[in-house]
Backbone bond lengths (Angstrom), bond angles and torsions (degrees), N, CA, C in turn:
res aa  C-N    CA-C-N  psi(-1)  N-CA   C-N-CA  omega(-1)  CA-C   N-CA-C  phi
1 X - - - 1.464 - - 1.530 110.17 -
2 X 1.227 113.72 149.85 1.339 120.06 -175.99 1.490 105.41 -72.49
3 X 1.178 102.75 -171.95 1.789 105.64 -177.77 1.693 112.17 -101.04
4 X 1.303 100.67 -37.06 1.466 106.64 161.66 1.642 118.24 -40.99
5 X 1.618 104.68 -48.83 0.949 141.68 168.94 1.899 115.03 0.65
6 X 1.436 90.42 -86.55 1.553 158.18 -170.21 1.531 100.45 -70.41
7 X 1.070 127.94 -61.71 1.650 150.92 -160.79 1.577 88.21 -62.74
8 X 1.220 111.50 143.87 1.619 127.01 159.05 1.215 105.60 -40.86
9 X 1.583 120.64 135.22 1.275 128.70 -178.28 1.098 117.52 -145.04
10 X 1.594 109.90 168.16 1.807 101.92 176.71 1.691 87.25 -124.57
11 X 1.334 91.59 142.28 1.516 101.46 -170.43 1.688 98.68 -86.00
12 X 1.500 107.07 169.34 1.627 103.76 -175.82 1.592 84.84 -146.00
13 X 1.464 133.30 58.44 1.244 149.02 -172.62 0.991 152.74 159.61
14 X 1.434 140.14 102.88 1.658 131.83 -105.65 1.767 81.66 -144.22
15 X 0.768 101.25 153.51 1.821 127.07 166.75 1.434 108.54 -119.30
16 X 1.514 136.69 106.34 0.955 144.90 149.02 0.990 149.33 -76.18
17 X 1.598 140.21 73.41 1.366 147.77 -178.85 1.481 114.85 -21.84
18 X 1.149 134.79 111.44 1.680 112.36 169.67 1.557 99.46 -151.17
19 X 1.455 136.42 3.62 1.128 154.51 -99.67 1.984 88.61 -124.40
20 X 1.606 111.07 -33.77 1.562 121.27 177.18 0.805 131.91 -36.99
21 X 1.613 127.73 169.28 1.468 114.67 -166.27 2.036 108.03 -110.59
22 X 1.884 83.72 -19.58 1.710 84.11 173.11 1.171 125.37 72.15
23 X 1.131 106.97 22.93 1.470 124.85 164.05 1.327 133.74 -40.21
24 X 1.629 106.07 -51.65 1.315 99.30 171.45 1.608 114.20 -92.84
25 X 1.196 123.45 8.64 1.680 138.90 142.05 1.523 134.47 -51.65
26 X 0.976 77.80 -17.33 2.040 97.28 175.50 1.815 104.27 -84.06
27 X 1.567 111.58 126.39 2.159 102.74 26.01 1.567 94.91 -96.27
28 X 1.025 121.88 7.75 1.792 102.00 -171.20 1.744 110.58 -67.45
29 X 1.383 112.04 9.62 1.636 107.35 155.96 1.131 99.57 -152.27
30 X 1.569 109.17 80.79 1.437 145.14 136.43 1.243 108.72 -44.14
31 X 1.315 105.96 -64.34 1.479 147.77 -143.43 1.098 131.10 -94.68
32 X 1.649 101.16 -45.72 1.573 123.69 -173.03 1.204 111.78 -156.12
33 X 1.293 123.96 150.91 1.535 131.18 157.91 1.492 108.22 -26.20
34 X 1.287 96.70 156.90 1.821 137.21 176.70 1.989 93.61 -58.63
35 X 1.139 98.18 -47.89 1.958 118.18 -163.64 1.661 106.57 -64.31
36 X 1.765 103.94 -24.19 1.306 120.50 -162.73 1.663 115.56 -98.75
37 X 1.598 98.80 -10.37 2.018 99.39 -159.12 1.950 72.94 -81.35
38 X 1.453 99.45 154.36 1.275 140.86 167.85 1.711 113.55 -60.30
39 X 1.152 132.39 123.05 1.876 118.48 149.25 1.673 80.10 -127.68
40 X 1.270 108.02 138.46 1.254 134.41 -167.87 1.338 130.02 17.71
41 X 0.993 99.85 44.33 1.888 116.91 171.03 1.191 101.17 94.92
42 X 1.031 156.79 -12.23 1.524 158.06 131.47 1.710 142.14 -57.47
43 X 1.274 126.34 90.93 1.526 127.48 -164.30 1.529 110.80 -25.61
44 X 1.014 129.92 179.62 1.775 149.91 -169.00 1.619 77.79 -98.03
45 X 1.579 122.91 -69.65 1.146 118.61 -171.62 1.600 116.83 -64.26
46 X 0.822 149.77 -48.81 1.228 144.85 -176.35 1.633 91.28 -61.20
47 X 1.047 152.49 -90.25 1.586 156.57 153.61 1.708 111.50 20.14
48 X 1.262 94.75 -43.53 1.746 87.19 179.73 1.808 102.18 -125.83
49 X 1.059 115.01 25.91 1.762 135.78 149.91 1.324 114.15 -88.16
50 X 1.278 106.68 -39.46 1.714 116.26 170.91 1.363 118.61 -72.57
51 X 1.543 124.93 -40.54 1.466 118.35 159.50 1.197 111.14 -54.61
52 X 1.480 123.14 -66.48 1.041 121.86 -169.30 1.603 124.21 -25.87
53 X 1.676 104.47 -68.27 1.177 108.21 146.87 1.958 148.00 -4.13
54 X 1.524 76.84 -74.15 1.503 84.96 158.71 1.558 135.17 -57.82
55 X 1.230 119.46 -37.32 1.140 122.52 150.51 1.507 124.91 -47.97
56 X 0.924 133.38 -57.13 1.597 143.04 -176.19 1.347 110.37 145.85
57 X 1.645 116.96 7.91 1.658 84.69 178.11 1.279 131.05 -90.49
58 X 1.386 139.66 153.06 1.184 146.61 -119.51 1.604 92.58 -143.20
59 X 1.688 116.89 -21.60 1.672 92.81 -177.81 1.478 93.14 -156.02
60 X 1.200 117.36 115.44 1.561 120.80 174.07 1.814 108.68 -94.78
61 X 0.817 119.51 134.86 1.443 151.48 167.22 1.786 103.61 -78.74
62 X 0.868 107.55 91.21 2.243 112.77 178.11 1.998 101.77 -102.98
63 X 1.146 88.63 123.77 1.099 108.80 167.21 1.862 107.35 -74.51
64 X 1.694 112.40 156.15 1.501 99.02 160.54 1.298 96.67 -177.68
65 X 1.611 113.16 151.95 1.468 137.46 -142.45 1.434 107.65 -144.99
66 X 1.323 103.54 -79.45 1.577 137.83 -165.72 1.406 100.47 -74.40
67 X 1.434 141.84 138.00 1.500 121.49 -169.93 0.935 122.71 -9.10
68 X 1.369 121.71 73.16 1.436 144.37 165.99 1.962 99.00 -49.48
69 X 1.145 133.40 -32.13 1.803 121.36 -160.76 2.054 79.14 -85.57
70 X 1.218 134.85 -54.90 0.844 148.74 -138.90 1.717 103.80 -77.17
71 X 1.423 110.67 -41.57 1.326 115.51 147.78 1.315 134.48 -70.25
72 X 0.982 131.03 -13.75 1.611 147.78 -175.60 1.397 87.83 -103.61
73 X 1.036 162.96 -54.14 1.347 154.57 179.63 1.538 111.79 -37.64
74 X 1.230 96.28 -70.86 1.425 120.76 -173.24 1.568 110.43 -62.16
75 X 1.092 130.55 -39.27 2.104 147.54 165.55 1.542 73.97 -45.03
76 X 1.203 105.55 -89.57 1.605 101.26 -148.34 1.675 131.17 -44.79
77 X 1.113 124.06 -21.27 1.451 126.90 126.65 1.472 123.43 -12.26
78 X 1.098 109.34 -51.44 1.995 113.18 -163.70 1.787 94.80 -68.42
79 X 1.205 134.54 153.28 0.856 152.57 -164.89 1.949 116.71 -155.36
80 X 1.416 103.64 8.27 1.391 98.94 -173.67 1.380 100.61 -121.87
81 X 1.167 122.70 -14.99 1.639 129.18 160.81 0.897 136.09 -125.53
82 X 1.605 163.54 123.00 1.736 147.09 174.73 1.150 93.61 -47.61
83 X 1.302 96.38 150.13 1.388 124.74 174.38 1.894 92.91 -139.62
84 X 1.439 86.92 149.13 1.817 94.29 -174.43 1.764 94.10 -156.45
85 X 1.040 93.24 105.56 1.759 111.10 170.31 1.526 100.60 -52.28
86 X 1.976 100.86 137.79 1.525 107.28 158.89 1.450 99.87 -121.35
87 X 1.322 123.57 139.59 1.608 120.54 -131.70 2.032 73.93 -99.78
88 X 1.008 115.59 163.67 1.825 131.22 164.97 1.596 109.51 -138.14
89 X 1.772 93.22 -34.51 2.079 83.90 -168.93 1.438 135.65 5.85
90 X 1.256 93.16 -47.35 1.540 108.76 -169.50 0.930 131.48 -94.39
91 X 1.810 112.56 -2.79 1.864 122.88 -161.12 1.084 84.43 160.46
92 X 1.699 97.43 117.89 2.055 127.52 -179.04 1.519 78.59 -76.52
93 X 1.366 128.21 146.18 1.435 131.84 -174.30 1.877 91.90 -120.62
94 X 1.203 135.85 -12.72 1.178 124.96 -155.15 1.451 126.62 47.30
95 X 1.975 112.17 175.41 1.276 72.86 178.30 1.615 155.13 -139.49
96 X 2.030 78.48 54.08 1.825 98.56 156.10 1.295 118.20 -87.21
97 X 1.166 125.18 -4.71 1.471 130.26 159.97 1.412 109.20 -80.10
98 X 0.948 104.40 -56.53 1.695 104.63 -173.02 1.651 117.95 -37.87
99 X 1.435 107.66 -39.35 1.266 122.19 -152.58 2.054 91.01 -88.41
100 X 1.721 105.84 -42.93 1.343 82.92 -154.85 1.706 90.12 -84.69
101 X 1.585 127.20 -11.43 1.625 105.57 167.89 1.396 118.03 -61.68
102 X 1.602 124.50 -8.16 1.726 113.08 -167.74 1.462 77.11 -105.99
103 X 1.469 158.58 16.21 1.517 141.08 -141.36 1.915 79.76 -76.67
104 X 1.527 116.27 -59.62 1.446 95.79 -145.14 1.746 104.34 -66.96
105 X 0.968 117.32 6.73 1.640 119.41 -168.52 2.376 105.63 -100.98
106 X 1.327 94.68 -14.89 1.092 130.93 173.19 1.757 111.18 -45.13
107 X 1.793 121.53 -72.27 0.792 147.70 -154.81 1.452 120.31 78.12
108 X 1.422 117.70 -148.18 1.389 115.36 159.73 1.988 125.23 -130.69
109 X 1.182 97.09 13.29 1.278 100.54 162.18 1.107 108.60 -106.72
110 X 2.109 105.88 149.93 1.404 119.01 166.14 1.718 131.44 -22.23
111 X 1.140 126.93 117.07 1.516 142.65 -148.02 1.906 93.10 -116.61
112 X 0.882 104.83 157.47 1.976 117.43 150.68 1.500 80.97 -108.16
113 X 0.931 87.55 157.10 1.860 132.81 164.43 1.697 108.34 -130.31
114 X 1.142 116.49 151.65 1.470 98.69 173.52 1.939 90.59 177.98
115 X 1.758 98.08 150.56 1.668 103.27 -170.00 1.489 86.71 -96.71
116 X 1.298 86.76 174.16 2.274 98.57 171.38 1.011 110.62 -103.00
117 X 1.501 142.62 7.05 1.245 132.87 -169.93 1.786 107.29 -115.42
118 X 1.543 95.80 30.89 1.688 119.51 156.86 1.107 134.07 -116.30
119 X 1.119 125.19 125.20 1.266 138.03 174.79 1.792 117.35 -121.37
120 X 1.848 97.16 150.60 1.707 75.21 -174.43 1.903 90.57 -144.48
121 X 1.355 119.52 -164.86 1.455 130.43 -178.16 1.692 84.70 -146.96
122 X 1.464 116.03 126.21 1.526 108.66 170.67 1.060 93.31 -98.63
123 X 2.118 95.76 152.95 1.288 115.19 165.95 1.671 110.93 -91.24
124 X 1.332 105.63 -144.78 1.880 111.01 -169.55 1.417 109.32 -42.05
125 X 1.364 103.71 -43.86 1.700 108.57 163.47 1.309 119.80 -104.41
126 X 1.637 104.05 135.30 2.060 96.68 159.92 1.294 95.50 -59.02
127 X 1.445 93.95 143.80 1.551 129.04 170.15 2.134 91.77 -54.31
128 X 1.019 116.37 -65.32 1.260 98.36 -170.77 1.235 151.36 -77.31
129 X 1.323 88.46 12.10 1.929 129.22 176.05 1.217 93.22 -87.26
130 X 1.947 123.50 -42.99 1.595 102.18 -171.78 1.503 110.42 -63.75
131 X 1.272 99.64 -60.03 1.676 118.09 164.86 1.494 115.75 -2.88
132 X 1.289 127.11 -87.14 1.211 153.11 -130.34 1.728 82.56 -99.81
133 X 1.685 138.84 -57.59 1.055 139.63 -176.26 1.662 106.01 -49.11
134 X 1.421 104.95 -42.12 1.993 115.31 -172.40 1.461 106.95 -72.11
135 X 1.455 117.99 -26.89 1.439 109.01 176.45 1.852 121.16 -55.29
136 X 1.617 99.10 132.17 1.814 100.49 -174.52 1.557 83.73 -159.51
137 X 1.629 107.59 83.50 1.192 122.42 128.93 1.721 124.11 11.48
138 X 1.736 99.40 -73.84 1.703 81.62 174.11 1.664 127.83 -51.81
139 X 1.245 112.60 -60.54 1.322 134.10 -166.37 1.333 115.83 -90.72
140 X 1.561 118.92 31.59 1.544 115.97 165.79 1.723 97.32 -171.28
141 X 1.116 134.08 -169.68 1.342 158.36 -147.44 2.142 105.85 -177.65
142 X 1.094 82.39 -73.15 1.782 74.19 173.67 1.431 110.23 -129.53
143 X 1.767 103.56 141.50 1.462 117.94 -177.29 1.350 106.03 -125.24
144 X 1.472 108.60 121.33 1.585 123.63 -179.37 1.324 110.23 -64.43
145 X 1.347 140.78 175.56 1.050 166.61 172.65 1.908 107.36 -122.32
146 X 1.507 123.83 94.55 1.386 118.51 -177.46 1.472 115.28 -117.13
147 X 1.236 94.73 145.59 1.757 106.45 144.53 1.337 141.28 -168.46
148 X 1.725 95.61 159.89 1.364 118.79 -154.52 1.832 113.85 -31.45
149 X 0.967 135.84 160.05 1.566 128.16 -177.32 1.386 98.04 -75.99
150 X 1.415 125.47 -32.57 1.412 119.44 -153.95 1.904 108.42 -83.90
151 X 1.250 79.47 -1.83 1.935 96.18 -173.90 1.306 112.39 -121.62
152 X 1.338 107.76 27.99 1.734 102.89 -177.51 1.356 104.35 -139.12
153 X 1.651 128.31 124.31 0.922 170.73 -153.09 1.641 106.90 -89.45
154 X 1.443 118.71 134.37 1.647 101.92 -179.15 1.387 134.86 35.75
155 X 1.305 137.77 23.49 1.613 158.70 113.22 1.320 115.92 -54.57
156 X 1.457 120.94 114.37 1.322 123.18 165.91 1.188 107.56 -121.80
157 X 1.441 139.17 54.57 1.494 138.40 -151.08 1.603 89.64 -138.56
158 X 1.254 106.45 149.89 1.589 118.30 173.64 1.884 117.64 -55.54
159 X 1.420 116.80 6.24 1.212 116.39 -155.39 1.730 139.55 68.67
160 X 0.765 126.72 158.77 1.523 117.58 -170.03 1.396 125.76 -125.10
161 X 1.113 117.26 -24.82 1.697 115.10 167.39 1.976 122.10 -143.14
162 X 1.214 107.23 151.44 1.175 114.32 171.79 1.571 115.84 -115.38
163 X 1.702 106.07 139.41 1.491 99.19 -154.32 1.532 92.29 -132.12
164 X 1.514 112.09 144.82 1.338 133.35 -157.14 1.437 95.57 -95.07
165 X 1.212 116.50 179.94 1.565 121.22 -155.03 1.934 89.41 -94.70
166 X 1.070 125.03 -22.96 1.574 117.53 168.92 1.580 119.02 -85.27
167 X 1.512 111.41 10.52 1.247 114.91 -175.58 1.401 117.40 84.86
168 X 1.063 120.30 -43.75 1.800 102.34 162.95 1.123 125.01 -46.83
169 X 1.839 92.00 134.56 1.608 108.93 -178.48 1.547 115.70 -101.63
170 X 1.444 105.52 160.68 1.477 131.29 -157.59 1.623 100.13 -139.23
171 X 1.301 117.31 95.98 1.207 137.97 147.35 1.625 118.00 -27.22
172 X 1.429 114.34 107.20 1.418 112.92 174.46 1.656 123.03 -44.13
173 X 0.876 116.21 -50.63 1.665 113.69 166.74 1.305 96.02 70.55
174 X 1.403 128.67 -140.98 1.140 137.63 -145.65 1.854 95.90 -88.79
175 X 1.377 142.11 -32.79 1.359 123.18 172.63 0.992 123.05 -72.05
176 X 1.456 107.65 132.43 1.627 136.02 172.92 1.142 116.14 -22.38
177 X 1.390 131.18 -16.44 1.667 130.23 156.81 1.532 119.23 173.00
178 X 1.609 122.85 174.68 1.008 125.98 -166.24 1.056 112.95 -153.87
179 X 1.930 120.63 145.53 1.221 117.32 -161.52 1.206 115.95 -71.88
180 X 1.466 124.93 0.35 1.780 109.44 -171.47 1.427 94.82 -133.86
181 X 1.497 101.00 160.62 1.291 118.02 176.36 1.866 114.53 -123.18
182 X 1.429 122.02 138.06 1.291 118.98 -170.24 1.950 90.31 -78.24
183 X 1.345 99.11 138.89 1.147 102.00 -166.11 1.616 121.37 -116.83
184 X 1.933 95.47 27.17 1.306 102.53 -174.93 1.900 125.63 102.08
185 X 0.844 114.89 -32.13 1.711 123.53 -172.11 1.389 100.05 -134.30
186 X 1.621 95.78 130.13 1.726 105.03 -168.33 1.823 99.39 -124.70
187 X 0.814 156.82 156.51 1.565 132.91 150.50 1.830 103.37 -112.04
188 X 1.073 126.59 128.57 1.957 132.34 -162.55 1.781 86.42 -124.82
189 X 1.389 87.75 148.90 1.837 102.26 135.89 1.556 122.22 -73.01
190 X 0.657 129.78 121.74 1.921 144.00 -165.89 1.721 70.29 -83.54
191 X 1.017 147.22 -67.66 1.352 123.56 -117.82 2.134 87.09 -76.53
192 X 0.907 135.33 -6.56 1.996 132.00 166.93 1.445 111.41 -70.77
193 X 1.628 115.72 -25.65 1.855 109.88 -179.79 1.539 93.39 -74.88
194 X 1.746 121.27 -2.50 1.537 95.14 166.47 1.137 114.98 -60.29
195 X 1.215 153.29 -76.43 1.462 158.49 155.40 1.577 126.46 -18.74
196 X 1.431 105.13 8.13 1.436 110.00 -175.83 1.950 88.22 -87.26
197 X 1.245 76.17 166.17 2.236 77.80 175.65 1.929 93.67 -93.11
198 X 1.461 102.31 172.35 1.414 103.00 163.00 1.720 98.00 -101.80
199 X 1.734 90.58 173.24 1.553 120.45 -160.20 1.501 136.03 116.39
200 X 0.500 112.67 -145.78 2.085 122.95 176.73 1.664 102.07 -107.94
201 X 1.083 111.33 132.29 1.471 112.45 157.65 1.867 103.59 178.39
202 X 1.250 122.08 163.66 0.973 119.68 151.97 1.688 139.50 -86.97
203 X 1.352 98.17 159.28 1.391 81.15 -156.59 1.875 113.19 -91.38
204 X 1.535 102.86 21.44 1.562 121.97 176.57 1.446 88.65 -57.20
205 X 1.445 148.54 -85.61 1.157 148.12 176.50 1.679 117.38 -11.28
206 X 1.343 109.26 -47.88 1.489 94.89 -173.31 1.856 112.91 -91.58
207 X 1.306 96.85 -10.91 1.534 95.35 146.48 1.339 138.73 -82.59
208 X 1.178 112.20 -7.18 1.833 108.68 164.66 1.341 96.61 -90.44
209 X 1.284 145.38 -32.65 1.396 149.20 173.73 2.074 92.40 -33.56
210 X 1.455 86.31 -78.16 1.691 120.49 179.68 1.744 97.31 -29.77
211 X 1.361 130.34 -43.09 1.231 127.95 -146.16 1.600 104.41 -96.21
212 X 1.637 103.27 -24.24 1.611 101.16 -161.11 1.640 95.26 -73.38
213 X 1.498 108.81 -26.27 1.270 114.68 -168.87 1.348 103.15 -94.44
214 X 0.794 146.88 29.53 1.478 153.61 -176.98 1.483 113.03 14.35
215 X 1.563 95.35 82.43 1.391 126.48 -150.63 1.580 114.41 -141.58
216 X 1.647 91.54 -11.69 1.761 90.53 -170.86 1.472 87.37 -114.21
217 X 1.754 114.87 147.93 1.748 88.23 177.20 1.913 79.65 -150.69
218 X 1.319 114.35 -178.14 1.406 114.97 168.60 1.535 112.90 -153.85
219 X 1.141 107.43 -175.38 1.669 119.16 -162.17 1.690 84.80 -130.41
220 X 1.542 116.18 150.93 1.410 103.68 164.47 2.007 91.19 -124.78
221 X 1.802 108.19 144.63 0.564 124.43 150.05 1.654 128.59 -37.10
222 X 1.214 119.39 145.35 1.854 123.16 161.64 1.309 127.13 -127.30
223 X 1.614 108.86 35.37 1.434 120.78 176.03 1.446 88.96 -129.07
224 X 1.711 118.66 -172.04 1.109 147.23 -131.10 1.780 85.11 -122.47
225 X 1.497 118.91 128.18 1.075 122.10 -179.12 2.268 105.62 -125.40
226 X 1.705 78.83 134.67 2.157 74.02 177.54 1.192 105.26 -123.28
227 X 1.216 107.63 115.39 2.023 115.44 178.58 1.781 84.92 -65.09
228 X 1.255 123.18 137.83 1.676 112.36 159.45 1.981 102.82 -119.01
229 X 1.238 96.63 74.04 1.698 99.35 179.78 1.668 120.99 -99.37
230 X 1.536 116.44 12.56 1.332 123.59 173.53 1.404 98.72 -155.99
231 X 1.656 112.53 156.06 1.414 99.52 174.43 1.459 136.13 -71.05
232 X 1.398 111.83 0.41 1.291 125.94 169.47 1.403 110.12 -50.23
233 X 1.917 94.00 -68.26 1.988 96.75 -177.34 1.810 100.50 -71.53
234 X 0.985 140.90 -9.77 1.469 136.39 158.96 1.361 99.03 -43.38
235 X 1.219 120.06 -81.16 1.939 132.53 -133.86 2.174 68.93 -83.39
236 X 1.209 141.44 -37.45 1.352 125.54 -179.32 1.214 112.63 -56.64
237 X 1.570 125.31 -68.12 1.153 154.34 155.17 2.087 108.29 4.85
238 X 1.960 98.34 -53.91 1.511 98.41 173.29 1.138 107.93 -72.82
239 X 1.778 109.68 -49.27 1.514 87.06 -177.23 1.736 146.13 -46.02
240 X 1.183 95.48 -51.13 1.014 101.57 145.39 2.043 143.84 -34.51
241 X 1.637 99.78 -51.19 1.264 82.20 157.95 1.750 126.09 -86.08
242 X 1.136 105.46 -1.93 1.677 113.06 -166.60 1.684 84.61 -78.74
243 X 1.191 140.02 -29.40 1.225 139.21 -162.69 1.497 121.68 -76.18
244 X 1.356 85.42 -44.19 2.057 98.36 174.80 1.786 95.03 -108.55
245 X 1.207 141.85 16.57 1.587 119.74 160.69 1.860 112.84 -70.56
């Protein structure tokens, strides 16, 4: 890899998950995609198209599954970023599939990836300033996006990783829980989903791969994070923003 390579970067190319079936979103996707339910008059997808944005990226990659015409309708509207469909119709790929069917649309510099069923409130720092500042090429491959349990919104899960004072992360595994939670937005080198296999799988696997080699590492957020994965944390999710607008 080049040195440019390697060097802290700002990515100009996002991979977007939206591709789900939203199951535990129902009935609010009766109707429509997971990408499509509303928190305060604004889609999940349009919501984290708009960060994206903010950062600099310039071309998102959307996955789609679930009324795939109905989401593709609505993308094409946006006018402040490319958007370039990676087709699923036919086979939910998850999303270590997801990633290595869009690989050649990918490039080879550092990417975000990131799901829609996140939402956040930044603290002293945007969350994606920490992100993007923690990326170092030499000493990692993929960098999580975290936060603390005590700051995360609609998560009721034991947490998922513990992170060492150089930022490498440690997969809870067998203890009863852990202080951080993956909070949706990862930024990787695309050029490692070469070696992923094709098919369906998740991509939890190629992060313990990532971990033995001390390869997976993360940044934790210091603002207020809202998983919105049922309509409960949805209709929460506004409150919440109706509270601090």
């Amino acid at each position: 890899m080049s040195a440019d390579h390697l060097a802290a970067a700002t990515p100009t190319t996002a991979m977007v998950l939206a591709a789900g079936l939203g199951l535990r979103m129902r009935p609010l996707t009766a109707d429509r995609p997971k990408a499509l339910v509303e928190v305060g008059g604004r889609t999940l997808v349009d919501r984290m198209l708009d960060r994206l944005a903010e950062v600099g990226i310039a071309k998102a990659i959307v996955n789609v599954h679930a009324f795939a015409d109905l989401l593709e309708a609505h993308l094409a509207r946006r006018r402040d970023l490319e958007i370039i469909i990676s087709e699923e119709r036919e086979r939910l790929l998850e999303t270590g599939g997801a990633l290595k069917k869009a690989r050649a649309l990918l490039g080879d510099e550092p990417i975000l990836v990131a799901n829609i069923d996140s939402l956040w409130l930044d603290g002293r720092t945007p969350a994606m300033a920490s992100l993007l500042a923690a990326w170092d090429g030499e000493v990692m491959d993929d960098l999580l996006l975290l936060a603390p349990l005590e700051r995360a919104q609609g998560f009721d899960g034991p947490g998922d990783f513990f992170r060492a004072a150089d930022g490498r992360l440690s997969h809870r595994g067998d203890a009863p829980a852990a202080p951080l939670a993956y909070m949706g937005v990862q930024m990787l080198d695309p050029t490692i989903i070469d070696a992923w296999p094709e098919g369906a799988y998740s991509i939890f696997p190629r992060w313990m791969e990532l971990q033995v080699r001390g390869r997976l590492h993360g940044v934790v957020m210091d603002g207020r994070w809202m998983h919105v994965g049922d309509p409960s944390a949805r209709d929460a999710a506004e409150r919440t923003l109706a509270a601090t607008s």
